[in-house]
VOPAGU-2260 file (C-alpha; in pm, 1 decimal, decimal comma):
REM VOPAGU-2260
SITE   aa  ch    i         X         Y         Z
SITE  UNK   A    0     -73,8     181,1   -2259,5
SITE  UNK   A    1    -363,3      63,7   -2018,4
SITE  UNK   A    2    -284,9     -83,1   -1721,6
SITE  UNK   A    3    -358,5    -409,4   -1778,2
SITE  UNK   A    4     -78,2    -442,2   -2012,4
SITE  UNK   A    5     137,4    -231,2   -1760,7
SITE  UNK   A    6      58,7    -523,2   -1544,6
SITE  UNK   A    7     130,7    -772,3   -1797,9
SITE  UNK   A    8     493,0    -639,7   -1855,0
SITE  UNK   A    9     583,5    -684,7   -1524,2
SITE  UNK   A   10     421,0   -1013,4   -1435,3
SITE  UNK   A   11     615,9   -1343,8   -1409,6
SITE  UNK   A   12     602,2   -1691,3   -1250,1
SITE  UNK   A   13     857,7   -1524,4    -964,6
SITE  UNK   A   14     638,7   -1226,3    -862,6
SITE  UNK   A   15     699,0    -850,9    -948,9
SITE  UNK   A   16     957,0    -721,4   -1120,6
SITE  UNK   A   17    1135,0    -408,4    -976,4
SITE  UNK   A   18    1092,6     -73,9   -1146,7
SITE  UNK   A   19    1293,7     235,3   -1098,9
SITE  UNK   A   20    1660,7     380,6   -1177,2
SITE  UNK   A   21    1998,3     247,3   -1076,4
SITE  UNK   A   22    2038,2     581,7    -866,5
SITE  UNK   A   23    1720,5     533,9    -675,3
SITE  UNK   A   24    1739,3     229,9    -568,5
SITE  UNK   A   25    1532,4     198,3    -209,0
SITE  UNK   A   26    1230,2      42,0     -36,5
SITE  UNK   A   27     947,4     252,2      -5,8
SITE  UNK   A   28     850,5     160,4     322,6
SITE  UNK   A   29    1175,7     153,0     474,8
SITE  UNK   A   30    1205,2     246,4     838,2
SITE  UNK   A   31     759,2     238,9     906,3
SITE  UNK   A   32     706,2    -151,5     877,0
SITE  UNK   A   33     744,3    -370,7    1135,2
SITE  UNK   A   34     692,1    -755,4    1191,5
SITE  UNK   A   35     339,8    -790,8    1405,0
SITE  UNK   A   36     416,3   -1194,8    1450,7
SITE  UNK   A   37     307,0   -1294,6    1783,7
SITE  UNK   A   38     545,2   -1408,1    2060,3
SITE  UNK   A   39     490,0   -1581,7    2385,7
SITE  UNK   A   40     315,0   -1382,3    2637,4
SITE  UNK   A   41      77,3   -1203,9    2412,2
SITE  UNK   A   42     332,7   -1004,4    2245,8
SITE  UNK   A   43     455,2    -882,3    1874,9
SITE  UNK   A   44     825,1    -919,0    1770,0
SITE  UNK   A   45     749,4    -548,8    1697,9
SITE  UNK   A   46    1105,5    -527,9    1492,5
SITE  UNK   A   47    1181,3    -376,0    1203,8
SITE  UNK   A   48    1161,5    -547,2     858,3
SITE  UNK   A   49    1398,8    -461,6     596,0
SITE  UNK   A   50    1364,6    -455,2     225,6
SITE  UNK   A   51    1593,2    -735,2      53,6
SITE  UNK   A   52    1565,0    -815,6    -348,6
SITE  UNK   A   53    1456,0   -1150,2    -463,9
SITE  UNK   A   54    1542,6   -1234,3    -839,9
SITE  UNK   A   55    1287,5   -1040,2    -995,1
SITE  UNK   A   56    1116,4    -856,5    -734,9
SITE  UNK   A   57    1203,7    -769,8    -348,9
SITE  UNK   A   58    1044,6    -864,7     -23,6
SITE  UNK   A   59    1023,9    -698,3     327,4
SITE  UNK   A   60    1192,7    -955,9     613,1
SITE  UNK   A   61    1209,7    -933,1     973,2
SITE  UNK   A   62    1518,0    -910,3    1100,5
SITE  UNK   A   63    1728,3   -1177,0    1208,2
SITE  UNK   A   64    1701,3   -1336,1    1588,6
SITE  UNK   A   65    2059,1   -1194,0    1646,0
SITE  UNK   A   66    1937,8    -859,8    1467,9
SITE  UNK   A   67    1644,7    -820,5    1698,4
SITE  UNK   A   68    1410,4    -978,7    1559,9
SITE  UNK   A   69    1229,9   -1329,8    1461,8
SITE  UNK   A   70    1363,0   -1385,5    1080,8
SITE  UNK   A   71    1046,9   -1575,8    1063,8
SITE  UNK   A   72     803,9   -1296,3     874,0
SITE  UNK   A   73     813,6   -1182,2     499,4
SITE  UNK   A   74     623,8   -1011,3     282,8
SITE  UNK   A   75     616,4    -944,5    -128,8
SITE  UNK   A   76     737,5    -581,2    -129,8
SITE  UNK   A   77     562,1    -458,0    -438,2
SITE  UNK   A   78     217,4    -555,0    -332,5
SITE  UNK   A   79     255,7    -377,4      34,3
SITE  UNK   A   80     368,5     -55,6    -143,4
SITE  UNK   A   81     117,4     -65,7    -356,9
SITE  UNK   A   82    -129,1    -135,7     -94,7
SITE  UNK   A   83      -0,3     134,6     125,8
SITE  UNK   A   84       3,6     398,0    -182,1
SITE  UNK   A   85    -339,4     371,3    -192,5
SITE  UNK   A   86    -420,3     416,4     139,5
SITE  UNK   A   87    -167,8     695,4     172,1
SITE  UNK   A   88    -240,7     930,0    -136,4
SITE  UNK   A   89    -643,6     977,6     -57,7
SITE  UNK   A   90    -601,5    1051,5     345,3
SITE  UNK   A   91    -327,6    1334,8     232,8
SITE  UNK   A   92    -576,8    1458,5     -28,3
SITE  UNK   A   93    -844,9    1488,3     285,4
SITE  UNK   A   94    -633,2    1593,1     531,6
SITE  UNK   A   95    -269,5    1685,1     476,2
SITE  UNK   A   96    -327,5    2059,6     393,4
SITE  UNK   A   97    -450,7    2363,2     572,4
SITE  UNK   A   98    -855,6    2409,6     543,2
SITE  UNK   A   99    -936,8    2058,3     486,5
SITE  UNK   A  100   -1237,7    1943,8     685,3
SITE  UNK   A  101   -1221,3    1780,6    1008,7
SITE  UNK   A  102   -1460,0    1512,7     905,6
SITE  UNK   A  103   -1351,9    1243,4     653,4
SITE  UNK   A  104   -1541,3    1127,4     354,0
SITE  UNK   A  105   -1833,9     953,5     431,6
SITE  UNK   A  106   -1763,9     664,0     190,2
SITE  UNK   A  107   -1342,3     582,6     250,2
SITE  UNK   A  108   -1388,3     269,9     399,8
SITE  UNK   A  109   -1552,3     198,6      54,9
SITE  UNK   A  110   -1274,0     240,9    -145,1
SITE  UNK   A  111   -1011,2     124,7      52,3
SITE  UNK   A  112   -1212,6    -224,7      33,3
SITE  UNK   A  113   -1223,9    -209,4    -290,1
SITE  UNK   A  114    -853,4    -121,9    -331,8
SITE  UNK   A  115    -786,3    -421,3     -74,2
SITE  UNK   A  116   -1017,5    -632,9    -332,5
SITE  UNK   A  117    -816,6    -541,1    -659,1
SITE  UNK   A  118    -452,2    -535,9    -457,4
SITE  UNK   A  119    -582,7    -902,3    -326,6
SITE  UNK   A  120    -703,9    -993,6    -697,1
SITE  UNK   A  121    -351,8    -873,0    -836,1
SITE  UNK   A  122    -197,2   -1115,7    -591,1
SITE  UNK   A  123    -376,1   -1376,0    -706,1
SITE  UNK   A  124    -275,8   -1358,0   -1044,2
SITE  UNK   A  125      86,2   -1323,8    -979,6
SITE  UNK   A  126     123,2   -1612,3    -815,0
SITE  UNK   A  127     -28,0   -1795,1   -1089,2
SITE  UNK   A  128    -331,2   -1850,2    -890,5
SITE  UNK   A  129    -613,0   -1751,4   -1141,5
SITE  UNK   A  130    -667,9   -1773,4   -1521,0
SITE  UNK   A  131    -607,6   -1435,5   -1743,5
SITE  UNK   A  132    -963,7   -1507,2   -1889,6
SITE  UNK   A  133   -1085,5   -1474,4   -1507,0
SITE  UNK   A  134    -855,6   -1173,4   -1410,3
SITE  UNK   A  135    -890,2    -920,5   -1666,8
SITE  UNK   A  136   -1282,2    -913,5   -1652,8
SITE  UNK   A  137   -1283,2    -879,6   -1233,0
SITE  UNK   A  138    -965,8    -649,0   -1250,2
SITE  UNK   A  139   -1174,6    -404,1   -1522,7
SITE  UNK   A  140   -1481,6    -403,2   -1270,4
SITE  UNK   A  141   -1256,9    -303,0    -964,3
SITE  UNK   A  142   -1115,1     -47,5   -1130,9
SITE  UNK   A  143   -1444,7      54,2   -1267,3
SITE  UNK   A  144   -1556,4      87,5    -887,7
SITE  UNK   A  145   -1270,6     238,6    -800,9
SITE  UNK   A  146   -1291,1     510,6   -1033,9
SITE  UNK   A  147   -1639,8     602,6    -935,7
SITE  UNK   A  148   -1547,7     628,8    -592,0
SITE  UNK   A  149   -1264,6     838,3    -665,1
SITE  UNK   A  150   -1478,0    1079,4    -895,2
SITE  UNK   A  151   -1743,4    1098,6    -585,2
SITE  UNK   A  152   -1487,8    1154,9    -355,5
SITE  UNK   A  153   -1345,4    1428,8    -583,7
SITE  UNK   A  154   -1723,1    1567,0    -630,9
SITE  UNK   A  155   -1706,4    1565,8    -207,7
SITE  UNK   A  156   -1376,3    1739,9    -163,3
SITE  UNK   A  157   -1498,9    2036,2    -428,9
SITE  UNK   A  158   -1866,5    2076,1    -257,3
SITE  UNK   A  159   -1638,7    2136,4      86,8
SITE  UNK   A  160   -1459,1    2439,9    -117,0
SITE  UNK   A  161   -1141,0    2211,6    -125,5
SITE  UNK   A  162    -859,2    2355,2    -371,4
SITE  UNK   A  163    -942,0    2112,5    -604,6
SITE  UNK   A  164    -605,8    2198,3    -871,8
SITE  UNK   A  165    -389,6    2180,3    -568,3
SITE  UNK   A  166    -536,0    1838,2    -474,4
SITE  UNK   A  167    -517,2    1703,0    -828,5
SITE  UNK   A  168    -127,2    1836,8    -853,5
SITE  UNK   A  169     -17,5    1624,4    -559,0
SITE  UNK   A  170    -161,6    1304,6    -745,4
SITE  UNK   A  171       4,3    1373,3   -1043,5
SITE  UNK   A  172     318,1    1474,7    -868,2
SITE  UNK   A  173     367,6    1162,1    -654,5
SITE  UNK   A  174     501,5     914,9    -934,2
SITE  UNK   A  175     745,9    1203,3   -1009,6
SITE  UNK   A  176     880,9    1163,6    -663,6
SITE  UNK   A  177    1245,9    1021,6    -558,0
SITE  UNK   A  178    1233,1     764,0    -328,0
SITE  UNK   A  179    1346,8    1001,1     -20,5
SITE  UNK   A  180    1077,1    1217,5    -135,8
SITE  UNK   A  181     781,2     934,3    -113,3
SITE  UNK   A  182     945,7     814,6     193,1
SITE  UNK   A  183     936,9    1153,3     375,7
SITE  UNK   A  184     619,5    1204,9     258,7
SITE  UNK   A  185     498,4     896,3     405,2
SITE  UNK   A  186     647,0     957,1     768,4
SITE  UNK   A  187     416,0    1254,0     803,2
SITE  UNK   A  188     157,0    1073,6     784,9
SITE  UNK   A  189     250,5     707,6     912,9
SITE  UNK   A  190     408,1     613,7    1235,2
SITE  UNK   A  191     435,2     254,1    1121,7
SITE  UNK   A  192     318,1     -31,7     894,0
SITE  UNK   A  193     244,2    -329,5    1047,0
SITE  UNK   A  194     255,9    -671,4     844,9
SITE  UNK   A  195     111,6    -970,9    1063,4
SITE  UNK   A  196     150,5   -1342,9     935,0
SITE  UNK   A  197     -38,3   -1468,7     657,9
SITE  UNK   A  198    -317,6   -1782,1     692,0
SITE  UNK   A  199    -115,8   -2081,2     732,6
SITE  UNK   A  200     -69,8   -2264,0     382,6
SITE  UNK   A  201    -224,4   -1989,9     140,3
SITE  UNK   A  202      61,2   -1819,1     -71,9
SITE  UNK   A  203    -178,4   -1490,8    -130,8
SITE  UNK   A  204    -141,6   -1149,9      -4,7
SITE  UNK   A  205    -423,1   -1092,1     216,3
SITE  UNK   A  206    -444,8    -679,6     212,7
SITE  UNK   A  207    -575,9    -728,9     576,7
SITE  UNK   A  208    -291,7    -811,3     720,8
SITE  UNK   A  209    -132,2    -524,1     641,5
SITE  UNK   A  210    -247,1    -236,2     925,7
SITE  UNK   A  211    -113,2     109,6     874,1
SITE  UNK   A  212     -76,2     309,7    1183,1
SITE  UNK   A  213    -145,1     659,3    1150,2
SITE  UNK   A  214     -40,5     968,0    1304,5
SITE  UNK   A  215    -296,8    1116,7    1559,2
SITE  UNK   A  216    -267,1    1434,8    1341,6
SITE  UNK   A  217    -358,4    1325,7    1054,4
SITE  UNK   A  218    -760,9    1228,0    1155,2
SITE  UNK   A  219    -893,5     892,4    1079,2
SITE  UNK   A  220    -774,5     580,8    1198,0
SITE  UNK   A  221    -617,4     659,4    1550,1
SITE  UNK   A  222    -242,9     575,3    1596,1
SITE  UNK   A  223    -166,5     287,2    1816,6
C-alpha cells in the first residue's frame, strides 16, 4: 500500500481518524506539551494540555481555568505527533547513542522544512482545504525531497563511521513501539512541546507553531 492511500483511508471531513489497539490507548505526547498562549504581563499559560478524543480523531487542550490553565488552546493531535515524530526520530539517529558526532548534519534544518511543508500540506487537505488533483502531485514531490535528504543524511552518518545497521534498526523499530515505549523514548530527548495559538481565522496547522524544546544533552536546538 503507498502512502497516499494510507492517507486516504484515514481521511474524512472530521479530521484524522485514530489508529492503534484497544489496550494501547494513549496520547503520544502526553505529559511534554504545554499551552504557549500569551497572558497579561508578557507571560505563557505554560500549563499542561491533555489529550481528549473528538469523534474520529483526538485533540490536545489546555487545561481548564479551574485546572490551571486557560481552556482556551487546542490542537489536532494526529498532526502534532506526526510533526514531532519527525523531528524526534532523525536527532536520536545523530545523537542519541555513544560515538555519534558532536556536530549535527549540515543540512537538518533542510529537512525539517520540508517535513513542516508536507505535515502543513497534509493539513490542508484534511480540512478539506485543497483539491486531491492539487494534493497528490505536491505531496509526491515532498516526499520525493524528503527522501533525498534522508538518503544524504544516511550517506553523512556512514562517512562519520556511524553504525549504520544499528541506526536503521531503531527506525524500523519505532512503529513497533507501545505507547509507554514512544513516550519514554521521547522524554529523553524532549523537555517539552510547546503549541502557541494559531493565526486568527485560518483553520490550518501551521507546523511553526509547534516548538519542541530539547534537552541540553541531546545537541542542537538548546533547551529553554
Amino acid at each position: 500500500m503507498t502512502v497516499t492511500e494510507l492517507l486516504e483511508g484515514h481521511r474524512h471531513p472530521g479530521g484524522w481518524k485514530r489508529t492503534g489497539t484497544s489496550q494501547d490507548i494513549g496520547y503520544l505526547l502526553t505529559g511534554l506539551v504545554r499551552c504557549g498562549r500569551p497572558l497579561g504581563g508578557g507571560q505563557n499559560c505554560g500549563a499542561s494540555m491533555h489529550g481528549h478524543p473528538t469523534k474520529m480523531s483526538y485533540e490536545y487542550r489546555c487545561r481548564p481555568a479551574l485546572d490551571g490553565g486557560c481552556g482556551r488552546l487546542s490542537r489536532q493531535g494526529p498532526a502534532v505527533d506526526n510533526l514531532i515524530t519527525q523531528y524526534v526520530l532523525p536527532r536520536f539517529e545523530e545523537h542519541g547513542a555513544p560515538g555519534l558526532p558532536l556536530t549535527p548534519w549540515p543540512d537538518t534544518h533542510k529537512l525539517e522544512i520540508s517535513e513542516q511543508r508536507k505535515a502543513a500540506l497534509q493539513e490542508q487537505w484534511y480540512a478539506g482545504e485543497i483539491s486531491d488533483s492539487r494534493y497528490f502531485p505536491r505531496l509526491a514531490q515532498e516526499e520525493t525531497e524528503i527522501k533525498r535528504l534522508v538518503n544524504e543524511q544516511q550517506a553523512w552518518l556512514i562517512r562519520c563511521h556511524l553504525g549504520a545497521g544499528e541506526r536503521m534498526d531503531t527506525r524500523a523499530r519505532w512503529d513497533g513501539l507501545s505507547m509507554s515505549e514512544k513516550r519514554e523514548f521521547l522524554s529523553h530527548l524532549l523537555v517539552s512541546v510547546i503549541i502557541q495559538p494559531g493565526t486568527k481565522g485560518s483553520h490550518r496547522f501551521e507546523p511553526a507553531r509547534v516548538i519542541p524544546v530539547w534537552r541540553a544533552t541531546v545537541g542542537g536546538s538548546p533547551a529553554a
